[in-house]
C-alpha positions in Angstrom: -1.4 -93.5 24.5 0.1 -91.5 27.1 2.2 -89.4 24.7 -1.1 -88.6 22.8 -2.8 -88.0 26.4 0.5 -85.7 27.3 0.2 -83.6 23.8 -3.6 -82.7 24.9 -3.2 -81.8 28.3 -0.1 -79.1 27.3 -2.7 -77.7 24.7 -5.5 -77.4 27.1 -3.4 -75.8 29.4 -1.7 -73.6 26.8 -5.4 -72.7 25.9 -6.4 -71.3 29.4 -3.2 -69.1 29.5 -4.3 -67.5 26.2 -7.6 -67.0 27.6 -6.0 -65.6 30.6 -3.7 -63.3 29.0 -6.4 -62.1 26.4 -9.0 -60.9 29.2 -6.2 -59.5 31.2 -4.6 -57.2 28.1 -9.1 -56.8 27.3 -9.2 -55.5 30.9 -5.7 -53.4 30.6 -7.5 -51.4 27.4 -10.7 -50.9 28.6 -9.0 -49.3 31.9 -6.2 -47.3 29.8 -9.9 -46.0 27.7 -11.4 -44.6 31.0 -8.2 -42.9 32.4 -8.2 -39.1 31.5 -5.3 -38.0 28.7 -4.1 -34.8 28.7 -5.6 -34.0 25.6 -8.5 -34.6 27.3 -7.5 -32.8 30.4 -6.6 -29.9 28.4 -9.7 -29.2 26.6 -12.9 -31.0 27.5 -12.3 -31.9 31.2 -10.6 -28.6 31.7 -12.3 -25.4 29.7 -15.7 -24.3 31.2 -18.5 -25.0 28.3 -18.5 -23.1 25.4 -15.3 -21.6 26.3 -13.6 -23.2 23.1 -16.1 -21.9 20.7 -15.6 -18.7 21.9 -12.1 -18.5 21.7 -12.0 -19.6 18.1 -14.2 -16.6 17.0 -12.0 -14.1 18.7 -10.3 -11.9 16.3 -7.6 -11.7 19.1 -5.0 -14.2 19.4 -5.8 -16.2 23.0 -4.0 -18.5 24.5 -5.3 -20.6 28.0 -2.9 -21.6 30.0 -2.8 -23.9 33.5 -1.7 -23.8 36.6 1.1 -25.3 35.5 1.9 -22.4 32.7 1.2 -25.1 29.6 -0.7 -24.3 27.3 -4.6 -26.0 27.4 -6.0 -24.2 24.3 -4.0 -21.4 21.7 -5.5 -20.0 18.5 -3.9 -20.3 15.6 -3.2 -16.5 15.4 -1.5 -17.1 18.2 1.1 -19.7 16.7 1.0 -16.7 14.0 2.4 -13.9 16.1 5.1 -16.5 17.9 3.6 -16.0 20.9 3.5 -20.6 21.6 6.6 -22.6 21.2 6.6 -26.6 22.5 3.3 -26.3 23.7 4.7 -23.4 26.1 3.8 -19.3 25.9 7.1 -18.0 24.8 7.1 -14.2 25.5 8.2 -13.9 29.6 6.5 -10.6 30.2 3.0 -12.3 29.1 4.1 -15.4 31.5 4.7 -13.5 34.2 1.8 -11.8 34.2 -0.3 -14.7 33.7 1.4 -15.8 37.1 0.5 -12.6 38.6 -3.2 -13.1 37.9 -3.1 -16.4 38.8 -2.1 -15.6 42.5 -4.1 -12.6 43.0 -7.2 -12.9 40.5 -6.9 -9.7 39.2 -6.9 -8.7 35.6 -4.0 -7.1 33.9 -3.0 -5.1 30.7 -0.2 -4.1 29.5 1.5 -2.8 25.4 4.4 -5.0 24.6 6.9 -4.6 21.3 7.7 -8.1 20.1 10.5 -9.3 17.7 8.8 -10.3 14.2 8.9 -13.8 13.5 11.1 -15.2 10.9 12.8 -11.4 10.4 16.3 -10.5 11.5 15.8 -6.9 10.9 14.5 -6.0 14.0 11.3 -5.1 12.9 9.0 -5.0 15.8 5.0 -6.2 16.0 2.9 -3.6 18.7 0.6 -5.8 20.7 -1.8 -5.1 23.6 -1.8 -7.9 26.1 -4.6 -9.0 27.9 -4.6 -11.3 31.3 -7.7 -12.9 33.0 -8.6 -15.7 35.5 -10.8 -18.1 33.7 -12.1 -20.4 36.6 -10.5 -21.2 39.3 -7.3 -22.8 38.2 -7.3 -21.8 34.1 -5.7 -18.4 32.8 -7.2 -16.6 29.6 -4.6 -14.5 27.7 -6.0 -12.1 24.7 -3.1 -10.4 22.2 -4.3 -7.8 20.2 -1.8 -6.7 17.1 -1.7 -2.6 17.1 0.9 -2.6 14.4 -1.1 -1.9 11.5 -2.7 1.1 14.2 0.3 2.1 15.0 1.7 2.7 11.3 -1.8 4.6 10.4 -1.6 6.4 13.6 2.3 7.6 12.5 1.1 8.6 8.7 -1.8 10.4 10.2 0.5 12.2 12.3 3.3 13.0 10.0 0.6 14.4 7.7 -1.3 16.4 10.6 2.4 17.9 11.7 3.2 18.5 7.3 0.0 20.2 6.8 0.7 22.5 9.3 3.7 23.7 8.5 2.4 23.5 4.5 -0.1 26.3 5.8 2.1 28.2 8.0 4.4 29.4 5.3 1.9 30.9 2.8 -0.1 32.2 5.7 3.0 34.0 7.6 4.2 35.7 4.7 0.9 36.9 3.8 0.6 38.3 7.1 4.2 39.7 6.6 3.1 41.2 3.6 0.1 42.9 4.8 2.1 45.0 7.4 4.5 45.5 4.8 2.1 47.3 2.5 0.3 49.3 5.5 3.8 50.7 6.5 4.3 51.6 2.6 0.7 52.8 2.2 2.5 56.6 1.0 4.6 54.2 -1.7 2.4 53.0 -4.5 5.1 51.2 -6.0 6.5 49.0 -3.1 2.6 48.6 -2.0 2.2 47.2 -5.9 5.3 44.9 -5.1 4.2 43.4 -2.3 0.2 43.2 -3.5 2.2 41.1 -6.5 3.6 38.9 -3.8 0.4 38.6 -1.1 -1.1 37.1 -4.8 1.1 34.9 -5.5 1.0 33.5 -1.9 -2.6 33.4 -2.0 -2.6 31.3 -4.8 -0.1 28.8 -3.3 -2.3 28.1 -0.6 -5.3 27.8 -2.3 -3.6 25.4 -4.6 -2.5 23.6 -1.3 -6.2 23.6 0.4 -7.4 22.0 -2.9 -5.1 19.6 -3.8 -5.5 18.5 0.2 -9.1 18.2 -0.7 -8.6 16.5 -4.2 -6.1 14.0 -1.9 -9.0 13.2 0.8 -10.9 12.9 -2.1 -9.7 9.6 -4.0 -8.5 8.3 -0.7 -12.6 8.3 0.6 -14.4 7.6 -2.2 -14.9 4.6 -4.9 -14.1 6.1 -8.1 -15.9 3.3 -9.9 -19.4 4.0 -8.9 -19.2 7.1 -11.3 -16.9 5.0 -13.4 -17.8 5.8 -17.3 -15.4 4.4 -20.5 -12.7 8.0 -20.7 -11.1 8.5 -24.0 -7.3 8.4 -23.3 -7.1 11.4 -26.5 -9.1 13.7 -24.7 -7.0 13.4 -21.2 -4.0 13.8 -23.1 -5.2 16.9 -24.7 -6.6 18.2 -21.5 -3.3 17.8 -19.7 -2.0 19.3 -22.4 -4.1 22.5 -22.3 -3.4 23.0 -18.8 -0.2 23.4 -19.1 0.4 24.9 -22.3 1.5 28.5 -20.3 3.9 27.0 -18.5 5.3 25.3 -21.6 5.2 28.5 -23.4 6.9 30.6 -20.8 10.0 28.0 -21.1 9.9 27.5 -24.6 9.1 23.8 -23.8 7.6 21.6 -26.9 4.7 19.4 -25.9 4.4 16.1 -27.9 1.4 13.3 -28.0 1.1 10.5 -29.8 -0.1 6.6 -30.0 -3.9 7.8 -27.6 -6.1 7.0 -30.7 -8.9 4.6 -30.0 -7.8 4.1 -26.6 -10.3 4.2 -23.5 -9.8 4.0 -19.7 -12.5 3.0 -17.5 -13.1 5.3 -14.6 -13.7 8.8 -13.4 -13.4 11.2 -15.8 -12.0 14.1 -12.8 -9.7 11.7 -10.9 -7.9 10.3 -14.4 -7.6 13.8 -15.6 -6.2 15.3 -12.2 -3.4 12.1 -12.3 -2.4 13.0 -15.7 -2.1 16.7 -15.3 -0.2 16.2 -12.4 2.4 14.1 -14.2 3.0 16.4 -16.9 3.0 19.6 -14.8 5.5 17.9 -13.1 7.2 17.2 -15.8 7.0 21.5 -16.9 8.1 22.2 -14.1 11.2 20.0 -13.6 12.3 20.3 -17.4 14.8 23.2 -18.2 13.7 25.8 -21.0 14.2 24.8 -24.7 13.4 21.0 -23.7 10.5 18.7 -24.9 7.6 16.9 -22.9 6.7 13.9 -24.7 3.0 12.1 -23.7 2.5 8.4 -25.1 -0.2 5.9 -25.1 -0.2 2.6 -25.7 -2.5 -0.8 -25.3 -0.4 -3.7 -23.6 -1.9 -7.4 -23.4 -1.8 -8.5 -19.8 -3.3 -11.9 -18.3 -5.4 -9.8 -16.1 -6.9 -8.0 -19.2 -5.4 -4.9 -21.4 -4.0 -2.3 -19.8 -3.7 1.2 -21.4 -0.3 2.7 -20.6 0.4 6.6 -20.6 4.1 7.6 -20.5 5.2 11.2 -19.6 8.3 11.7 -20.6 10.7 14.8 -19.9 14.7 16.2 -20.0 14.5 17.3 -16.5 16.9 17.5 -13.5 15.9 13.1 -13.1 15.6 11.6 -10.0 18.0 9.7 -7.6 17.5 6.7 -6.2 16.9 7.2 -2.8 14.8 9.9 -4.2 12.4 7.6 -6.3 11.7 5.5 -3.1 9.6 8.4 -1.3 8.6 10.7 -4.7 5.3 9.4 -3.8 4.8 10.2 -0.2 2.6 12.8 0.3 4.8 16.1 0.4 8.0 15.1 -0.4 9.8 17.3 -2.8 13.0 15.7 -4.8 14.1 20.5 -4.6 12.1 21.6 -2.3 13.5 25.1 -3.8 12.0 24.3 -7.2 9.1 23.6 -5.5 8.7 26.8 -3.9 9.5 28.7 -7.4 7.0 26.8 -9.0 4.0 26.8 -6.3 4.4 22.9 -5.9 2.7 21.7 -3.0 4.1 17.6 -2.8 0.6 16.4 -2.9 1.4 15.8 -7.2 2.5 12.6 -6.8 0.5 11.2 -4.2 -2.9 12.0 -6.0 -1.2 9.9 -8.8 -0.5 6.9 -6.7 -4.0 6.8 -5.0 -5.8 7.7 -8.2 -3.8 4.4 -10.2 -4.3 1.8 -7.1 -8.0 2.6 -6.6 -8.3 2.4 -10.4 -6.9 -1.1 -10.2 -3.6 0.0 -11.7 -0.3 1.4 -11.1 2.5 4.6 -12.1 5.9 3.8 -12.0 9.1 5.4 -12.6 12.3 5.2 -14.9 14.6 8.0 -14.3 18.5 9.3 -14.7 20.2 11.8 -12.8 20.5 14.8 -16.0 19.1 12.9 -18.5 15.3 13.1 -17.7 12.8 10.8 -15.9 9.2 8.6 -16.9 6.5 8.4 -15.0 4.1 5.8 -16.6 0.4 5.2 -15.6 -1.0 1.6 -16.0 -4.8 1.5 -16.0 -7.2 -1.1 -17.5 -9.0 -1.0 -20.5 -12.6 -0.4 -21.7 -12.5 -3.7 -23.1 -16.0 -3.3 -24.7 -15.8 0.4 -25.3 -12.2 -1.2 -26.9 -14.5 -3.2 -29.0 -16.7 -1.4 -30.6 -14.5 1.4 -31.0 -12.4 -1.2 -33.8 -15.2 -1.0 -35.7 -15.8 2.6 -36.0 -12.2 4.8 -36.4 -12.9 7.4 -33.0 -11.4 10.9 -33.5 -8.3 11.2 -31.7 -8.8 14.8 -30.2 -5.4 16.3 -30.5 -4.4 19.5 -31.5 -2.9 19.5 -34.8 0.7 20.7 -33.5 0.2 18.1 -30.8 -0.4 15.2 -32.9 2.1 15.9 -35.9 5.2 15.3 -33.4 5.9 12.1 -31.7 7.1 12.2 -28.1 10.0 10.0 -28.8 11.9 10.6 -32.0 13.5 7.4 -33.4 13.9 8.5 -36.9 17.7 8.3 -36.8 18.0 6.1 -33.2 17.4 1.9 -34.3 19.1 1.2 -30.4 16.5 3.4 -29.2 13.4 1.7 -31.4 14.4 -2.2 -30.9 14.9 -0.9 -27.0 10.4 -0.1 -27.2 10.0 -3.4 -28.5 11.1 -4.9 -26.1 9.6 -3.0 -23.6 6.1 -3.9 -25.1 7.2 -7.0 -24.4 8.0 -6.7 -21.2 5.7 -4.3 -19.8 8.4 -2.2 -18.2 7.8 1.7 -18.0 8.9 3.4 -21.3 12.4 4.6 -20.6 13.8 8.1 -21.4 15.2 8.6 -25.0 18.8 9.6 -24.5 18.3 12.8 -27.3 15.0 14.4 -27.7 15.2 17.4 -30.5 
């Protein structure tokens, strides 16, 4: 009996200590609820109202920092740029000046160069730093990135400073000229000399003022609003026939082939400009007694079909540092062939803007003596592509053009089994090692 009386009165006890012990650990919590954290500190007790909604429309990058100098609220364009490591700003210059405006209240700006994040070429992102007070014991931080301004500011400038010296040439020896033939106004042969030259530097730089214009041109406007299905045949031909003097002059043999039932959606003028550029090039670059070969094919992509035009020449070629800047505006691969041949370095570049805003590309294959390749991508009239495989179109080529094909593998299997596999592959149509 008092074993049994014992046993209860250690449970009963045992009992009120659990009680005990559960409303003291139920107190603990509910106190440990109430007590600030500094999540909480950091972003509703601390930002003004409305401050956090702001800050996360902000194309800027901000960052909010304490008195303290850790960080209360950072966007994630701000994590982006580097600019918060460990819950701490990591650039000094922006700390320090966060400090500054936290003593004195005033607000300060300032252009910094930063080390790109997760590069070890020292590649360098332009920001413009902004520091404000934001209450009484917060700082506000805004980072702007300038270095996609920067860059467009640089190319803009380079092209301001390339244009003018463009225009200074033709126009200073036409002005040379002209005092030439007034102080040889009693020689009608030397003034018939130098009239000869003040023409053929008159036409340089109207060729230069156009193709400037033709440049501003597909770089402003949207080629597809006047977009219409262009037969590839009749671009071909049209290149063709604009540089059949040329050709002539050098005894150069233009070649077509494989632009039957092809079509290109786009602008007629911007298409035909691209591909006349390539094969004047192409003249102009090739020695005399050589052959220009223009091909056309359709190549199955996931995207769609893309029509492929290959201009293919025997020319000087291209080196490889060379076919890294071929397509910046006014670069020249011989600047003194240029200059013999009225080339302005705009070519090129009206190729490269007229593919990309066409939603394709031009590439380039090219050996040093042995010729280069320039190959336009562009996608395909699919239902223009359609209908025309019911009805055989009329492939618009000159009869001379047509009978000769730009690459001649009669007598070359290496050469034929190496286009197969470039259909297969989409890579530009190389060079044929021997043209006749």
């Amino acid at each position: 009996m008092d074993v049994n009386a014992a046993v209860a009165a250690a449970a009963a006890i045992a009992g009120v200590c659990t009680g005990v012990i559960a409303m003291l650990a139920f107190r603990w919590s509910e106190r440990d609820q109430k007590r600030p954290t500094r999540t909480s500190l950091h972003t509703d007790a601390v930002l003004p109202p409305g401050v956090d909604t702001v800050l996360s429309v902000l194309r800027s990058s901000a960052v909010v920092l304490d008195e303290g100098d850790a960080v209360v609220k950072a966007s994630s364009a701000a994590y982006a740029l580097g600019l918060v490591r460990g819950g701490k700003l990591g650039v000094e210059p922006m700390l320090q000046m966060a400090r500054d405006t936290r003593r004195d209240g005033e607000i300060r700006q300032v252009e910094l160069d930063l080390p790109r994040r997760g590069t070890g070429r020292g590649e360098a992102l332009a920001v413009s730093a902004r520091v404000a007070p934001l209450g009484s014991r917060l700082v506000l931080l805004l980072v702007e990135d300038l270095t996609e301004a920067r860059r467009i500011e640089a190319v803009r400038r380079d092209f301001v400073a390339n244009v003018s010296h463009e225009l200074k040439t033709p126009v200073g020896a036409l002005s040379l000229l002209s005092e030439a033939v007034m102080d040889a106004a009693d020689d009608p042969e030397a003034v018939e000399r130098f009239a000869g030259r003040m023409q053929i530097e008159a036409t340089r730089l109207t060729n230069l003022v156009q193709e400037l214009i033709d440049l501003s041109r597909v770089q402003n406007d949207d080629p597809l609003e006047d977009a219409e299905p262009v037969r590839v045949d009749e671009l071909v031909t049209e290149a063709i026939d604009r540089c059949r003097h040329q050709a002539g002059t050098k005894q150069i043999t233009m070649a077509a082939g494989g632009a039957a039932d092809l079509h290109i959606w786009g602008n007629r003028g911007q298409l035909a400009a691209a591909l006349g550029n390539l094969v004047e090039n192409a003249v102009n670059y090739s020695p005399a007694r050589t052959r220009v070969g223009i091909a056309a094919r359709r190549v199955n992509a996931p995207g769609g079909d893309l029509i492929e035009i290959a201009v293919t020449d025997q020319g000087i070629g291209i080196s490889d540092k060379d076919k890294e800047r071929i397509f910046e505006r006014f670069y020249r691969v011989d600047p003194a062939r240029s200059r013999a041949t009225g080339g302005t370095g705009l070519g090129l570049a009206i190729v490269k803007h007229v593919a990309a805003s066409h939603g394709g590309e031009v590439t380039v294959w090219s050996s040093e003596g042995q010729g280069s390749t320039f190959t336009l991508r562009l996608p395909e009239a699919g239902s223009v592509r359609d209908r025309g495989r019911s009805t055989p179109g009329h492939t618009g080529l000159d009869d001379e053009d047509r009978d000769e094909s730009p690459y001649d593998t009669e007598n070359d299997t290496h050469t034929a089994q190496h286009h197969r596999e470039a259909r297969e592959t989409r890579e530009p149509i190389p060079a044929p090692e021997v043209l006749p």
